[in-house]
C-alpha positions, 0 to 999 in steps of 0.5 A: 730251149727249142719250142716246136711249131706244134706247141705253138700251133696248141698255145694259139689254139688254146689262148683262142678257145679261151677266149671264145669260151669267155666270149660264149660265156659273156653272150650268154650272160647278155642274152639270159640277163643272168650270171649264172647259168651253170653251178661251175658258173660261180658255185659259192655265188649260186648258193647265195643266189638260191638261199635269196630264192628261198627267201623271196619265195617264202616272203611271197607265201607270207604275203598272200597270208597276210593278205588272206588275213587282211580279208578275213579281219575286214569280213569279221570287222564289217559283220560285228559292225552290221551286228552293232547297227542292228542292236542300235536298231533293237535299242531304238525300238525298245526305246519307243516301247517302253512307252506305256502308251503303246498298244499290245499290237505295236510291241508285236509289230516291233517284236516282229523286227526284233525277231529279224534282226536275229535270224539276220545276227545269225547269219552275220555269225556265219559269214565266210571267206572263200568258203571258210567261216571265220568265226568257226576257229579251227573248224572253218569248214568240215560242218554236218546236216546236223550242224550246217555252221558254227551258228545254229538256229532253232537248237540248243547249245551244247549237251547236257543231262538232267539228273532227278532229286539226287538219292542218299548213296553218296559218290565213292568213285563209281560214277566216271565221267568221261572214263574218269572216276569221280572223287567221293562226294557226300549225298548232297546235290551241292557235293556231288556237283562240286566234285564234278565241278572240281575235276577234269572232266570237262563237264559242268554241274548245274544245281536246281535246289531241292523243293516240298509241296506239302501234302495237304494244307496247314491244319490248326493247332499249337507247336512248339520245340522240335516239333519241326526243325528243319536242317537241324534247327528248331523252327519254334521254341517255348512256348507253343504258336498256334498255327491257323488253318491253311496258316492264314495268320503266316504264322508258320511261313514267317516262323520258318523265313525267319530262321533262313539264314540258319537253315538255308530253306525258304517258305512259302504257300498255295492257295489251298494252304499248302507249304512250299519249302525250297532250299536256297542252294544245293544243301539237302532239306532234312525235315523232322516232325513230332506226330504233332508238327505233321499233323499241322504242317502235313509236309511228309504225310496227311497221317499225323506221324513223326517223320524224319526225312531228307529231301534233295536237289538234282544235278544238271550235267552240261559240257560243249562236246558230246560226254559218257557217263559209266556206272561201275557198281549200279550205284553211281547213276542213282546217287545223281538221279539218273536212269542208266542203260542196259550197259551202266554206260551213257553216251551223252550226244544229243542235240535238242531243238528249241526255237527261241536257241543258237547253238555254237557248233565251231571250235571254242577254244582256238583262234584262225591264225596265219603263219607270218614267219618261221616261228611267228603267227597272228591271229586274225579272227576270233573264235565265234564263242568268244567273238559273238556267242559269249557277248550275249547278242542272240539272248539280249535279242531275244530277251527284248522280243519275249518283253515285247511279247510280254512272255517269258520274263527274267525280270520285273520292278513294280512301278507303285513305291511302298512306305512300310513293309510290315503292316497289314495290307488292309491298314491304310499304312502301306504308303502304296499310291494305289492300296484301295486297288486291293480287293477288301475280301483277298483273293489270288494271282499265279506265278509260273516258273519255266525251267529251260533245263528240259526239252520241252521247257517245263513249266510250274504254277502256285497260286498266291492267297492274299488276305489284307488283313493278315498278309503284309508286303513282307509276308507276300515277298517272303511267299513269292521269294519261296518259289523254286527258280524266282527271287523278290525282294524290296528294294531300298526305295520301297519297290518290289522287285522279281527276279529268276534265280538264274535268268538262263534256265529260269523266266516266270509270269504273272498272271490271273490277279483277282487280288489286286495286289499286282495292280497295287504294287504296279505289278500289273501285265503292262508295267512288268512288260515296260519293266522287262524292256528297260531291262532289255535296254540295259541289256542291249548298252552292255551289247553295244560295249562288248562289240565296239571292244570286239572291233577296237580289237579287230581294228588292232589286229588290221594295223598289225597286218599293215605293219607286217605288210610294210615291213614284208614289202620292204623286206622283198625290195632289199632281198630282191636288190641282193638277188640281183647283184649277184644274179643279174648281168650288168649289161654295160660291163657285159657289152665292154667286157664283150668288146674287150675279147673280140678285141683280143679275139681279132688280135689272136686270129691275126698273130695266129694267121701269121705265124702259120705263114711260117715255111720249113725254111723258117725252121732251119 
């Protein structure tokens, strides 16, 4: 076959283009450091090359979470443990004084400090990380005027409404709670505040059980069967007891203290002689008299009329997010207590300001998290109701300062053993170190209950009457455990012991003792105080057992960021090598490569040069 000049002149041109292209090519491969400049390039290679992209890109976001995470934990680390050095601090001085030698004006001074550490805890609480709060939850940011952090001082927590004595209308549905009705619930207040409390209303009913004050003092006379029962149960039997005026004896007291367990009702008396009737729980107090009962009792009427009358507790509704109340029939507010507005409706929003208080105001349920791969987070830091609130730092802190102030008391032990409970107080056989202290003709001492339910708190006094010759250490406890919001008691060695039913809503104080009785059952100002500290102390061990396990787990929470550390680090090493085989030049084999083609390229040009010295004659 002949082949022309011109298909030689196109082979040398193309083999020579050819070339040149892979020189161009493997220049560029050089000057880059890369293979790849173009998908025609290596389009299979290329794909490979942007998935390993991809993957050191998200690797990278990983890492700075991580590393945002590992700043996040050691903030939270290092706040709860300034807030465990400060509680080691408050335990020190509660330590120191509980020292009955120290003077009222120490215990302020050391109150003073207590009262620092907590504003300072209440700072640590709200730290933040570039301006996110790290004990907020998924509130990081996004506060109000109202509510500047998740920690706020100087108010309550949460919202809440306080109910009156619930009426006799039971609840049928009509009252809703968030736009949800409530079950039928009987009339009391222990029914109806467990249909809320069994419901999905995200709402908690409290109960502040039901309470008489009689409406004058005992009068004498005898009374027998079903001249007064109480929840059903006739307090005496045959025959008749005489009762003594203002019940000096206890006769009436003991007689209904004696059936509590049957009734649910506790007694108790003024000064003047009036009873004081108070239901353990949120059962009703249902009263029936004979015209002779009343008449003796006076705990309805001063008329001396049979009565049949129920009395009842209140209900407390609280929750941590703002609720509504809706009365459908005009009847649902009322079977709780509560006045309604125009409308039947209740929005339930108010934040109530209270100095001694913390609100938390972040997020209660969620943790912040970090994203540390498609499907996978770790949580780094705790909510703050989980992390602070709920360990009880700002109310041990508290506590310990209101001791020190000798104020506000939940608890008290006296320091003066009893040997025998039963006998009159003037007997000599009490066992009390210090009986002779007890005034011979009686006398008296108050109690005050303070209920925080309210804002304000509201506060109520009785007047305890102590008659040594009639009155034993049994016949006082009873008195005193008759007290709405207070429990006593003696313990099995002999010391009486005062407690609030419920030291979150409830504290009480003694005070304006001309009976002796406190001094004598070392009851007395100081020794309640010192009682109160060692409580606080207690208090405060358990603090200290809650945060050193809060950071034990923040500790756990930073290895496992370590790991992850590790392992992304690892991860982006290995990826990155992959990257590079398929993308990078290896300049060696390039510059070879290179080497190779101007090679071919010269010996081209040469063979090319003499083929075209080819003349026509050549041809013929």
């Amino acid at each position: 076959m002949r082949v022309t000049m011109n298909a030689v002149y196109a082979n040398i041109l193309t083999n020579l283009g050819s070339i040149t292209q892979d020189m161009n090519r493997i220049n560029q491969q050089i000057s880059s450091g890369k293979q790849m400049s173009t998908i025609s390039d290596n389009p299979v290679g290329l794909v490979s090359v942007l998935g390993l992209r991809t993957t050191i890109a998200e690797i990278s976001q990983y890492q700075r979470n991580l590393t945002f995470g590992d700043t996040v934990i050691k903030a939270s680390e290092n706040a709860l443990s300034q807030m465990q050095d400060m509680v080691m601090r408050a335990k020190t001085l509660a330590i120191q004084q509980a020292n009955a030698t120290m003077t009222p004006e120490n215990r302020a001074n050391a109150a003073l400090e207590i009262r620092h550490l907590w504003e300072q805890a209440i700072i640590l609480a709200n730290s933040s990380v570039h301006g996110k709060h790290i004990f907020g939850g998924f509130r990081t940011s996004g506060y109000t005027p109202a509510e500047p952090a998740p920690f706020v001082q100087g108010a309550r927590d949460g919202y809440f409404i306080n109910g009156g004595p619930v009426s006799d209308q039971p609840l049928t549905g009509n009252l809703r709670i968030n736009g949800q009705p409530v079950t039928s619930a009987a009339a009391s207040a222990a029914a109806k505040a467990a249909a809320i409390n069994n419901g999905q209303f995200g709402v908690r009913a409290e109960i502040t059980p039901a309470v008489v004050l009689a409406q004058g003092s005992v009068q004498t006379d005898s009374i027998g069967l079903d001249d007064l029962r109480i929840n059903g149960i006739s307090i005496f039997a045959t025959p008749p007891t005489t009762i003594e005026v203002g019940d000096v004896n206890n006769a009436l007291v003991r007689a209904i203290n004696n059936q509590t367990k049957s009734t649910g009702i506790t007694a108790s008396r003024d000064s003047s002689g009036r009873l004081l009737l108070s239901a353990v729980d949120g059962r009703n107090l249902h009263i029936v008299t004979s015209a002779r009962g009343e008449s003796v009792t006076r705990l309805n009427n001063t008329g001396g009329i049979a009565t049949n009358q129920v009395y009842f507790g209140s209900v407390r509704l609280l929750s941590d997010q703002p609720f509504s109340l809706e009365d459908t029939d005009s009847r649902g507010f009322a079977a709780l207590g509560i006045s309604g507005g125009g409308s039947n409706q209740l929005q339930v929003n108010t934040i109530y300001h209270d100095n001694d208080q913390v609100r938390y105001a972040g997020d209660r349920v969620n943790n912040i998290e970090i994203k540390v791969g498609r499907q996978s987070t770790i949580e780094v830091s705790k909510n703050g109701f989980a992390a602070i609130f709920d360990s009880g730092i700002f109310q041990a802190l508290k506590g310990l300062e209101h001791a020190l102030l000798g104020q506000k008391f939940t608890t008290a032990t006296g320091a003066v053993q009893a040997a025998n409970l039963n006998v009159a107080l003037n007997s000599g056989a009490t066992g009390l170190a210090l009986a002779d202290r007890i005034q011979a003709g009686g006398g008296e001492f108050t109690v005050t209950v303070t209920s925080h339910d309210f804002a304000p708190p509201t506060s109520t006094s009785t007047t305890i009457r102590v008659n040594p010759a009639n009155d034993s250490l049994t016949d006082i406890s009873q008195r005193l455990h008759g007290i709405s919001g207070l429990e006593a008691r003696w313990t099995a060695d002999g010391y009486l012991q005062l407690q609030s039913s419920d030291p979150q809503r409830f504290s009480f104080e003694l005070n304006r003792d001309s009976s002796g009785l406190l001094v004598a059952t070392g009851l007395t100002p100081n020794n309640v105080q010192v009682s109160s500290i060692n409580h606080s102390m207690d208090e405060l061990d358990s603090l200290l057992n809650a945060l050193s396990n809060h950071i034990s787990d923040f500790g756990a929470r930073a290895n496992r960021i370590e790991v992850q550390s590790n392992i992304y680090r690892n991860l982006t090493l290995a990826t990155t090598e992959n990257l590079s085989t398929l993308e990078d030049t290896d300049l060696v084999q390039a510059i070879m490569e290179l080497k190779a083609r101007e090679t071919a390229h010269q010996a081209a040009l040469g063979v090319a040069a003499r083929t075209m010295q080819l003349s026509l004659v050549d041809f013929l």
